[in-house]
TIBALO-328392 format. One line per 3 residues: number of its first residue (from 1); their letters; for each residue x, y, z of N, C-alpha, C, O. Coordinates in Angstrom, 2 decimals, m for minus. Atoms other than C-alpha are relative to their C-alpha. Example, Ala and Ser with C-alpha at 12.3 -4.5 7.8 and 13.67 -1.06 7.14 Angstrom:
% residues 2
1> as> 0.89:m1.19:0.00:12.30:m4.50:7.80:0.90:1.20:0.00:1.94:1.18:0.66 | m0.82:m1.19:m0.06:13.67:m1.06:7.14:m0.77:1.09:0.73:m0.26:2.20:0.90
//
This chain:
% residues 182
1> xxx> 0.85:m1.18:0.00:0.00:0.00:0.00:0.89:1.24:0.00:1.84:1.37:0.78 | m0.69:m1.10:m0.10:1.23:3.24:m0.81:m0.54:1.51:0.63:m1.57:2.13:0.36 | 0.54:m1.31:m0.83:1.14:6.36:1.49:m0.51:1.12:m0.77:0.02:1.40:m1.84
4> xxx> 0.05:m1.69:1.39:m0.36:9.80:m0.23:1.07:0.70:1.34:1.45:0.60:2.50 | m0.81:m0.94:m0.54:1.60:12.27:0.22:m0.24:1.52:0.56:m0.94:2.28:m0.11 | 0.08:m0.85:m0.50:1.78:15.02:2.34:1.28:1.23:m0.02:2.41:0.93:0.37
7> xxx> m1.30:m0.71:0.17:3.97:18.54:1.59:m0.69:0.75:1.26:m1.89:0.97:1.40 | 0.38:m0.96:m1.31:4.16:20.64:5.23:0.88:0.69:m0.55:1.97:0.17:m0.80 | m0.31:m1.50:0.09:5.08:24.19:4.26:0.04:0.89:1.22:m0.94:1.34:1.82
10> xxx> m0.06:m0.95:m1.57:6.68:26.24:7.36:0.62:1.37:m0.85:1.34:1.50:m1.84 | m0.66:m1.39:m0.09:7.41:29.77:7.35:1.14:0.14:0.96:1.75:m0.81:1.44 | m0.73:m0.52:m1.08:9.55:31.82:9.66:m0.81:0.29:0.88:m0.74:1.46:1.25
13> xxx> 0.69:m0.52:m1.30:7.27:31.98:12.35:0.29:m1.17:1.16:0.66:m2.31:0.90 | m0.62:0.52:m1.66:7.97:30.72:16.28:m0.45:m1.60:m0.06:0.40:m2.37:0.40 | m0.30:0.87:m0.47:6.49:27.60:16.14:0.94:m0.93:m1.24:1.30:m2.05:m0.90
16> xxx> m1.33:0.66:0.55:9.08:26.43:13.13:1.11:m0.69:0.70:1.66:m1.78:0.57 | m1.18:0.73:m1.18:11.49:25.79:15.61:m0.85:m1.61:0.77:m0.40:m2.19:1.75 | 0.51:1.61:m0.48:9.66:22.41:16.57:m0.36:m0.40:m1.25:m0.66:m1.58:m1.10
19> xxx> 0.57:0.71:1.11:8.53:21.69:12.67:0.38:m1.26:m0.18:m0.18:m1.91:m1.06 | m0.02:1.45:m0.39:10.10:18.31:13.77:m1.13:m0.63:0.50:m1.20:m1.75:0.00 | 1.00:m0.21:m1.09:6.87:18.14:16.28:m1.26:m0.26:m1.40:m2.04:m1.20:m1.50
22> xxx> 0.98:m0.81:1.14:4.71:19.23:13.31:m0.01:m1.94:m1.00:m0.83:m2.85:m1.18 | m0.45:1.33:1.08:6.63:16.26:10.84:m0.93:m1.06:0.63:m2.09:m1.33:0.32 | 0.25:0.98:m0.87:6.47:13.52:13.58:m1.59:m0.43:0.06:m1.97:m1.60:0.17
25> xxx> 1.43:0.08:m0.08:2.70:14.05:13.64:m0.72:m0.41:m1.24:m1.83:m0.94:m1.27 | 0.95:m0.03:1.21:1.82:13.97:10.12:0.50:m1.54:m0.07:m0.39:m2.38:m0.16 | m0.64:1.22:0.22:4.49:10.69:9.86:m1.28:m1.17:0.92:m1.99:m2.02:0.38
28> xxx> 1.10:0.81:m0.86:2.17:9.02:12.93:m1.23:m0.18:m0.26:m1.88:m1.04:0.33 | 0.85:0.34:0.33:m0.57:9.49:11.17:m0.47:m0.26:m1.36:m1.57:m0.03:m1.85 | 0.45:0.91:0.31:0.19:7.49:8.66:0.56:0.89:m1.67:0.72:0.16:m2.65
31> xxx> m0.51:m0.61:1.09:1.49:10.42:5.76:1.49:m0.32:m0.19:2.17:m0.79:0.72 | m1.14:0.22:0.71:4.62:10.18:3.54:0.41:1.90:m0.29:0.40:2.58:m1.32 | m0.23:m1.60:m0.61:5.48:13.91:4.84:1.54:0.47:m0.95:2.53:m0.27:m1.04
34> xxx> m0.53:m0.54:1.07:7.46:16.17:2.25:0.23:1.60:0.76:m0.67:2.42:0.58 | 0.17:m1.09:m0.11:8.78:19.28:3.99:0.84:0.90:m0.61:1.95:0.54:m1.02 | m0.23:m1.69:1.10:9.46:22.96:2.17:m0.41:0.52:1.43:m1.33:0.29:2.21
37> xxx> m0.15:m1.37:m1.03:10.51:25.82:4.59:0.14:1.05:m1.18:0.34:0.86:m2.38 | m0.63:m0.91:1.09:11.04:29.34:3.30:1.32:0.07:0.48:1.72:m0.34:1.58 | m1.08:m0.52:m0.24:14.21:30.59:2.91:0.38:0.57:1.09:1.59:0.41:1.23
40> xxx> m0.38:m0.46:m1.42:14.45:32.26:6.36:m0.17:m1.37:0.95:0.69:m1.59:1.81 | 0.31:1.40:m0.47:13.14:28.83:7.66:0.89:m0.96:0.22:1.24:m1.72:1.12 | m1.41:1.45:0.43:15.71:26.68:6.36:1.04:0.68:0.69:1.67:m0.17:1.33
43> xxx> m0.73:0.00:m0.83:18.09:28.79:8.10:0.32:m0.04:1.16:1.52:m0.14:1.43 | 0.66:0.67:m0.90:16.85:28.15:11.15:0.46:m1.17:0.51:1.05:m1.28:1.59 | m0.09:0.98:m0.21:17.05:24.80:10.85:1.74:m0.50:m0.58:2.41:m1.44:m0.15
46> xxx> m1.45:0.04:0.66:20.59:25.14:8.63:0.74:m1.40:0.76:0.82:m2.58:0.40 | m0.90:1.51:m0.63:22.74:23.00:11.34:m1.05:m0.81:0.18:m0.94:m0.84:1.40 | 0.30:1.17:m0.56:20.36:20.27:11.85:m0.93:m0.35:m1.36:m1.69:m1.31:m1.32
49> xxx> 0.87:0.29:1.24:18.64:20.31:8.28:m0.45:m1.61:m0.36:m1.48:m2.11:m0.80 | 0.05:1.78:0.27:19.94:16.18:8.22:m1.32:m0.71:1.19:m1.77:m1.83:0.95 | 0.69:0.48:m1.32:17.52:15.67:11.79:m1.45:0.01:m1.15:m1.98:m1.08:m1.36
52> xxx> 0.86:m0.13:0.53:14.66:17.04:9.43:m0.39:m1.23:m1.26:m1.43:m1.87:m1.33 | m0.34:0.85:0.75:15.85:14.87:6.45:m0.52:m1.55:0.53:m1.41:m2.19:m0.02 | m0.02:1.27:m0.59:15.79:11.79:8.26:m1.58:m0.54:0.35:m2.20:m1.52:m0.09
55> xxx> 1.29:0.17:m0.17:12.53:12.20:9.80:m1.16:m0.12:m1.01:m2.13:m0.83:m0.78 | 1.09:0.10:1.13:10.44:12.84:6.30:0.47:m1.27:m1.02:m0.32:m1.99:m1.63 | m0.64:1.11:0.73:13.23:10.35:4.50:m0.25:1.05:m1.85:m0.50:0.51:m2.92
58> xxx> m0.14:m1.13:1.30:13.23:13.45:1.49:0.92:0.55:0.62:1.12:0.48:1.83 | 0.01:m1.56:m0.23:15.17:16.55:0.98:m0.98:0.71:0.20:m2.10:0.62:m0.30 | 0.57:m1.29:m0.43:14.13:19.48:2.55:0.17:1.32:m0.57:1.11:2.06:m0.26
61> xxx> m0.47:m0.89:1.09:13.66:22.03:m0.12:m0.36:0.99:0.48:m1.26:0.86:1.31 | 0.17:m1.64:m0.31:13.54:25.82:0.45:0.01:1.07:m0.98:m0.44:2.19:m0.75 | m0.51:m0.79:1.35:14.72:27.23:m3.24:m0.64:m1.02:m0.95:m0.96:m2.18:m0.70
64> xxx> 0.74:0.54:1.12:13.16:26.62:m6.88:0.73:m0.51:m0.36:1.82:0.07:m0.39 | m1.39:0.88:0.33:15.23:23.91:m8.05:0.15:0.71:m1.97:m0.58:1.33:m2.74 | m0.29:m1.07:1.31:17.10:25.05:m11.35:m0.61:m0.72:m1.27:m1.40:m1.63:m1.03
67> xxx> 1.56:0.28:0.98:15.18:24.31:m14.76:0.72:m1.52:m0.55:m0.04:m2.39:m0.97 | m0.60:1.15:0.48:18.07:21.39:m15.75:m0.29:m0.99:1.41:m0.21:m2.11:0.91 | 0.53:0.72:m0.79:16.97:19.48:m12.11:m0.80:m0.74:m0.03:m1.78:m0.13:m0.43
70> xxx> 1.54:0.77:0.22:14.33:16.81:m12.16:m0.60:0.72:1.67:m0.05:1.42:2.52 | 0.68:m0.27:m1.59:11.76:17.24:m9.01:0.64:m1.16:0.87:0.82:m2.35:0.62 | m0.50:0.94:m1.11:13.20:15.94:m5.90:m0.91:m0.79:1.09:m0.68:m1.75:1.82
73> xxx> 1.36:0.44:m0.62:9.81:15.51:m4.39:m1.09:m1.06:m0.49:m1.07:m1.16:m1.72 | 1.01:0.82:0.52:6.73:12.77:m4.76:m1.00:1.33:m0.58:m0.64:2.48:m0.37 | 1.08:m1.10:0.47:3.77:14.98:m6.32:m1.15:m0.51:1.41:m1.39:m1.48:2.12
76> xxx> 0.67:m0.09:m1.84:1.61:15.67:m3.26:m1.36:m0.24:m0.32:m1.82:0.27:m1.34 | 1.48:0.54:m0.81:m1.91:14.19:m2.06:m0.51:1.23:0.55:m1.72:1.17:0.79 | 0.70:m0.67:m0.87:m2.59:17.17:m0.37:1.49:1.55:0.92:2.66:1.45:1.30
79> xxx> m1.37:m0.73:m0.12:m0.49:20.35:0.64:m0.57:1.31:1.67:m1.64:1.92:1.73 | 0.91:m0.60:m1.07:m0.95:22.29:4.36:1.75:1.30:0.22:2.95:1.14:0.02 | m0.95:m1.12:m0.02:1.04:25.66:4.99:m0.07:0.55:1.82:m0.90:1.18:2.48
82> xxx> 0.80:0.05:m1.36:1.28:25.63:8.42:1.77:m0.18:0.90:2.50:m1.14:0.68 | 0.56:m1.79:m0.24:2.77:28.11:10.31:0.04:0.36:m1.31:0.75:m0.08:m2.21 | m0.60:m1.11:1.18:2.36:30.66:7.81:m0.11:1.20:0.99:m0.70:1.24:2.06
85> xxx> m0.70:m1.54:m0.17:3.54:34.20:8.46:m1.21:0.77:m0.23:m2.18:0.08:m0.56 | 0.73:m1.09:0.50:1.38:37.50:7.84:0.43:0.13:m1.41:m0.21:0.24:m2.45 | m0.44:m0.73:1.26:3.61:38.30:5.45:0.22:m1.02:m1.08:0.71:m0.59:m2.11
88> xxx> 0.26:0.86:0.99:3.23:34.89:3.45:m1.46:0.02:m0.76:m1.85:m0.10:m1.92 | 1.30:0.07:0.07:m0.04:35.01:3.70:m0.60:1.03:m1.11:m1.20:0.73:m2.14 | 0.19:m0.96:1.11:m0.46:38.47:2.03:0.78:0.35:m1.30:0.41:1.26:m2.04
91> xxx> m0.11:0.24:1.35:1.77:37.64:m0.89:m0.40:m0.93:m0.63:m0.13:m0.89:m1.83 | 0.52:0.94:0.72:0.09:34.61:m1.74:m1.79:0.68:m0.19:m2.65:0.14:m0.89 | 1.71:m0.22:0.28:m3.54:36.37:m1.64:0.42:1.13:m0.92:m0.56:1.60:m1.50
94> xxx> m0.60:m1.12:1.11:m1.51:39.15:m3.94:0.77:m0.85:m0.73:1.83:m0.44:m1.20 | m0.74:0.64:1.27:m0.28:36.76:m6.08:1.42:m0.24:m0.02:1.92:m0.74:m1.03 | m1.86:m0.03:0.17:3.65:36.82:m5.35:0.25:m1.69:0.29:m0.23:m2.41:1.17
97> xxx> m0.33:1.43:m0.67:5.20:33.37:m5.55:1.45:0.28:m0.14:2.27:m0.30:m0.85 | m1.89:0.22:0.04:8.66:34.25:m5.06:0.82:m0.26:0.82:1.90:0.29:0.98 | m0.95:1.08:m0.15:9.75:31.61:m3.18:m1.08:m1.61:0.09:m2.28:m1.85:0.20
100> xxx> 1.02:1.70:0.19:8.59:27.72:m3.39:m0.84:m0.49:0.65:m1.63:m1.33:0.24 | 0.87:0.12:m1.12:6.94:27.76:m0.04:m1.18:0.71:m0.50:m2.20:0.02:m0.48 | 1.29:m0.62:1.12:4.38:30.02:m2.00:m0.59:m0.87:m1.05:m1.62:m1.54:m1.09
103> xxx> 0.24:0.40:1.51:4.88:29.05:m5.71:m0.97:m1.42:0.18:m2.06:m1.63:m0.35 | 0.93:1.67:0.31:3.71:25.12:m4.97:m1.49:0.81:0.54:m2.06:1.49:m0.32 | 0.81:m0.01:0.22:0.76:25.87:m3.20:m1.08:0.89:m0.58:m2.29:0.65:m0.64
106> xxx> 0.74:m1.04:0.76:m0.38:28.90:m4.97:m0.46:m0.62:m1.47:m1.50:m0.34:m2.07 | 0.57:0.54:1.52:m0.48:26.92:m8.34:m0.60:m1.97:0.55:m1.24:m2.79:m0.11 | 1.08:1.79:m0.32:m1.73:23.08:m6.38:m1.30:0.41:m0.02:m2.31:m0.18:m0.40
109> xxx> 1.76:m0.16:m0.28:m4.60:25.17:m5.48:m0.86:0.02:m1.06:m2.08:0.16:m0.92 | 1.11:m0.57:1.20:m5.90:25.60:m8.98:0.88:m1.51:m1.24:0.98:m1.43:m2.47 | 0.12:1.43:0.47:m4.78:21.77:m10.04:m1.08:m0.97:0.77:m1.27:m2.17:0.58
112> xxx> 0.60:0.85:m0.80:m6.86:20.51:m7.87:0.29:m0.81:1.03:m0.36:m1.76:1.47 | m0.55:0.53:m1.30:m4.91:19.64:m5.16:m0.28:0.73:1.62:m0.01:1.92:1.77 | 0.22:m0.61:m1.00:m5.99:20.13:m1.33:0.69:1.09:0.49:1.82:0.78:0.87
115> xxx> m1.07:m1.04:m0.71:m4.52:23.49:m0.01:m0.58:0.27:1.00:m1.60:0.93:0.77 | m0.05:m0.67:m0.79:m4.77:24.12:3.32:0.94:0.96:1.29:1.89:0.46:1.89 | m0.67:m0.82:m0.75:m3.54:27.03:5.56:m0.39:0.26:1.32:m1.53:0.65:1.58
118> xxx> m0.19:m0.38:m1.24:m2.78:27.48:9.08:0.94:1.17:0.74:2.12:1.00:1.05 | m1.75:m0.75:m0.24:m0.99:30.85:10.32:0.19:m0.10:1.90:m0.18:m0.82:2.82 | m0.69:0.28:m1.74:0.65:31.60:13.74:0.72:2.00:m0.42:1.75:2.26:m1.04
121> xxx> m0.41:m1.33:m0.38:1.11:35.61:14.12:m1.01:0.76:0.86:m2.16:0.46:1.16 | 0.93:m0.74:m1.47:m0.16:38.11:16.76:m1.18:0.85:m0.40:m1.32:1.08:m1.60 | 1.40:m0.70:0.68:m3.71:40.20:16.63:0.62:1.38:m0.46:m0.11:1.85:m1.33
124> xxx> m0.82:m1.30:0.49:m1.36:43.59:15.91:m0.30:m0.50:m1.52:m1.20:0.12:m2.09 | m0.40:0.05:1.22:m0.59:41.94:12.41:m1.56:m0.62:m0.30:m1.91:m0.22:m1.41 | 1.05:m0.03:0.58:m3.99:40.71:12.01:m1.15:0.50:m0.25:m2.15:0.20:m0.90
127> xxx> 0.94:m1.30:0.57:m5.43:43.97:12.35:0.07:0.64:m1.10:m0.64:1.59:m1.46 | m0.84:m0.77:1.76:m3.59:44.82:8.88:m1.53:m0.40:m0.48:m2.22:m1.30:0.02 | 0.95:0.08:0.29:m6.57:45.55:6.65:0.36:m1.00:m1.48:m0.47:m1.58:m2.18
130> xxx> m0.22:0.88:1.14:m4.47:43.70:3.87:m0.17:m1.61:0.93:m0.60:m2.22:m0.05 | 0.46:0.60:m0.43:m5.08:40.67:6.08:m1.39:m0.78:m0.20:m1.16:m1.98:m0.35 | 1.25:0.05:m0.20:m8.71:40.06:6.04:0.17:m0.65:m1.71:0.24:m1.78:m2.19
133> xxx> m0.04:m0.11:1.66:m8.47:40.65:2.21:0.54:m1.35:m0.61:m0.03:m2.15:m1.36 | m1.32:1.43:0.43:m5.37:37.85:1.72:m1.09:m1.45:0.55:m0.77:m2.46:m0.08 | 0.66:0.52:m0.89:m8.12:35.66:4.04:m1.03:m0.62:m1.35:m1.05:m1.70:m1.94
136> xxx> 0.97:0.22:1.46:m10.79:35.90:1.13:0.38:m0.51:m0.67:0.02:m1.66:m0.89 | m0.33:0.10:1.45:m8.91:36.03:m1.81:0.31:m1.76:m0.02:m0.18:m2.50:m0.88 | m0.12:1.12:0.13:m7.43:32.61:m0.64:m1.03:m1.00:m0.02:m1.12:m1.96:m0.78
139> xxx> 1.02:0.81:0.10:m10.29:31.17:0.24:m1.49:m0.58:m1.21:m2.28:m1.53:m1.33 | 0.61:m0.05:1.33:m11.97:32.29:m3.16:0.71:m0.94:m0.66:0.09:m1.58:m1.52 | m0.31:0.49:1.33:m9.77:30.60:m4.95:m0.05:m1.91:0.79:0.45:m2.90:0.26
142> xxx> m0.15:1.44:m0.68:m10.28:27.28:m2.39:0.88:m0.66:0.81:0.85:m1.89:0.91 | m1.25:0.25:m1.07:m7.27:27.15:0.15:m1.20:0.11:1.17:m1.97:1.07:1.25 | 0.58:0.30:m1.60:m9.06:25.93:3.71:1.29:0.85:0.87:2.50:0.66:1.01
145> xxx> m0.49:m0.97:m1.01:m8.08:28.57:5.97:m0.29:m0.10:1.52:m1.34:0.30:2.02 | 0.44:0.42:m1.31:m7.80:27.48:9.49:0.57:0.78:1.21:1.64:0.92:1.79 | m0.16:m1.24:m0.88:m8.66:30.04:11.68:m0.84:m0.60:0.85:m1.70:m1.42:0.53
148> xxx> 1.05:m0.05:m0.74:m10.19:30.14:15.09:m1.83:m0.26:m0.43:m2.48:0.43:m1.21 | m0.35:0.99:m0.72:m12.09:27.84:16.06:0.46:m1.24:m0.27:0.47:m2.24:0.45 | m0.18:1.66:0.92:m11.01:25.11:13.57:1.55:m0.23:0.17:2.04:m1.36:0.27
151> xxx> m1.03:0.23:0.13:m7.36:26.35:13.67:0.98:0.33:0.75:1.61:m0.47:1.45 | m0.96:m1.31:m1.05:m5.23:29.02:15.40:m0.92:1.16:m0.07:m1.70:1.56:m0.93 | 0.83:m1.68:m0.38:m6.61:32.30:16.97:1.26:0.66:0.20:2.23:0.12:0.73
154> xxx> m1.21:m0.73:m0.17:m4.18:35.03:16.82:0.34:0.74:1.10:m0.27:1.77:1.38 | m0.56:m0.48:m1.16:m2.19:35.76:19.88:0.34:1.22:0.56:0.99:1.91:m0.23 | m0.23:m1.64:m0.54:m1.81:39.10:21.96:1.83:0.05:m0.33:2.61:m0.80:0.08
157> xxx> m1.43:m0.32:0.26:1.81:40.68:20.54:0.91:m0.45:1.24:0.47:m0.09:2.33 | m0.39:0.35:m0.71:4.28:39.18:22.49:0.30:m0.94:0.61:1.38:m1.35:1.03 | 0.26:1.05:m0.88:2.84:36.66:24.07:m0.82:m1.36:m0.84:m1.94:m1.84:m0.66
160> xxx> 0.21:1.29:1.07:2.80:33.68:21.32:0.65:m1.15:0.83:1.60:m0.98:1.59 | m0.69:1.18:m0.76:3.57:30.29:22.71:0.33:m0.95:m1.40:m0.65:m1.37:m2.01 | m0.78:0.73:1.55:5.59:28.39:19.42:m0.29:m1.06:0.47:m1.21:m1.61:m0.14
163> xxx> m0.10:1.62:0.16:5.91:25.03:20.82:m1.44:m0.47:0.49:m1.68:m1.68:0.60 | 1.06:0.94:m0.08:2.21:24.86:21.75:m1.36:0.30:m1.29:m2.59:0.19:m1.28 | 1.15:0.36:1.38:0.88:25.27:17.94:m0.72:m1.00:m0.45:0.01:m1.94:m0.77
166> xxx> 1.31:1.10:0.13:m1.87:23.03:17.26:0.23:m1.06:m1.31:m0.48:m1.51:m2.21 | 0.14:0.87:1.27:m0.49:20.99:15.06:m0.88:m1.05:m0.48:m0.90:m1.37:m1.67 | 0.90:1.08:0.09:m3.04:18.28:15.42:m0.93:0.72:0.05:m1.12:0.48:1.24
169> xxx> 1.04:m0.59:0.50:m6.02:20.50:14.66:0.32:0.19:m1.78:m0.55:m0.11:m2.61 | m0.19:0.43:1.56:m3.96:20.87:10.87:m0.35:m0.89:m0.86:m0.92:m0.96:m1.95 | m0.40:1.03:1.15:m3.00:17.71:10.32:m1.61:m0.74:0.13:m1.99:m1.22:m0.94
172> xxx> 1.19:0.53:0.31:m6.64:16.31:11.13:m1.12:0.71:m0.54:m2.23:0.19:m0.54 | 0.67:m1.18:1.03:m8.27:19.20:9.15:0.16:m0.67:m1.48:m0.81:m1.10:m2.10 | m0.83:0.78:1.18:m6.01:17.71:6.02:m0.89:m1.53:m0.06:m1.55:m2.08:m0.94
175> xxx> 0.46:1.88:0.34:m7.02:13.98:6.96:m1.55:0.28:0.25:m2.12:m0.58:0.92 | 1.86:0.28:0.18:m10.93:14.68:6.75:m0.21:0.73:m1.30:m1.35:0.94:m1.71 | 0.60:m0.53:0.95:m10.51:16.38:3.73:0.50:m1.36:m1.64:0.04:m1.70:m2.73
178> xxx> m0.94:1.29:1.15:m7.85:13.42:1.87:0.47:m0.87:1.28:1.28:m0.41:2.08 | m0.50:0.79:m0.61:m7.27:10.86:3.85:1.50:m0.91:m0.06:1.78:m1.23:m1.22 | m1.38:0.07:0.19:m3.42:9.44:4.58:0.30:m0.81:m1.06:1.05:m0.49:m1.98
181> xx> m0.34:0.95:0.83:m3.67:6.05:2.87:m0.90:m0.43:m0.88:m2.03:m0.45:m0.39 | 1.04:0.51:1.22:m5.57:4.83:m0.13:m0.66:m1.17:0.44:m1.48:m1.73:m0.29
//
């Protein structure tokens, strides 16, 4: 039997620093877990990139691979962005895919592949009125947006707790919409 696949998309936001936590979870339940950081992400994780490696059994891509590369990845079952950033968030509902943590699921969403999003930033940044907007637009085009009470509620400035992101409200958001194994 073969696993579907699952791509977890982290940003630079606080709870990244455990996206091991995040992996581990999707792996336990049963996905063939594919993770993409952004570029600030991956450095982050820079010294221990192989800990990440190990755990999904892929590279861990962060950059558009160059046009002579084959894909290093399975083609994904289902794709969850989770943390995302403010500021991912509002270039993917403005259209920017300029970096891969974007680009994939900005164009899965309109193959027909599951996109869902989970962010992790404070109510300051989600008073931005470009916010709300980025909220829609994604959801117009069919990205599951998991906000309070399904997903994350956004935290008073400051006072974010990273290692207790809900990752298991994501990943079973994902598995009721595609389930892990065929």
């Amino acid at each position: 039997m073969t696993k579907r696949v699952l791509y977890l998309i982290a940003c630079a936001a606080g709870p990244t620093q455990f996206v091991d936590e995040g992996v581990r979870q999707a792996v336990a339940r049963g996905w063939d877990t594919c993770l993409v950081l952004t570029p600030s992400a991956a450095r982050w994780w820079e010294p221990r990139m192989d800990e990440l490696e190990k755990l999904t059994g892929h590279r861990v891509r962060s950059q558009y691979k160059l046009p002579s590369e084959s894909d290093a990845l399975p083609k994904a079952d289902a794709m969850l962005v989770a943390p995302m950033t403010c500021t991912t968030l509002n270039k993917w509902g403005a259209g920017i895919s300029d970096t891969l943590a974007i680009g994939l699921p900005s164009e899965a969403v309109h193959m027909g592949v599951p996109v869902l999003a989970m962010p992790y930033f404070n109510q300051a940044q989600a008073a931005q009125p470009a916010v709300a907007r980025s909220i829609a637009d994604l959801r117009a085009q069919g990205v599951l947006y998991l906000d309070d009470p399904e997903g994350y509620r956004a935290h008073p400035p400051k006072n974010g707790h990273p290692r207790a992101y809900p990752w298991h409200h994501a990943l079973h958001a994902v598995g009721a919409i595609v389930s892990p194994a065929p």
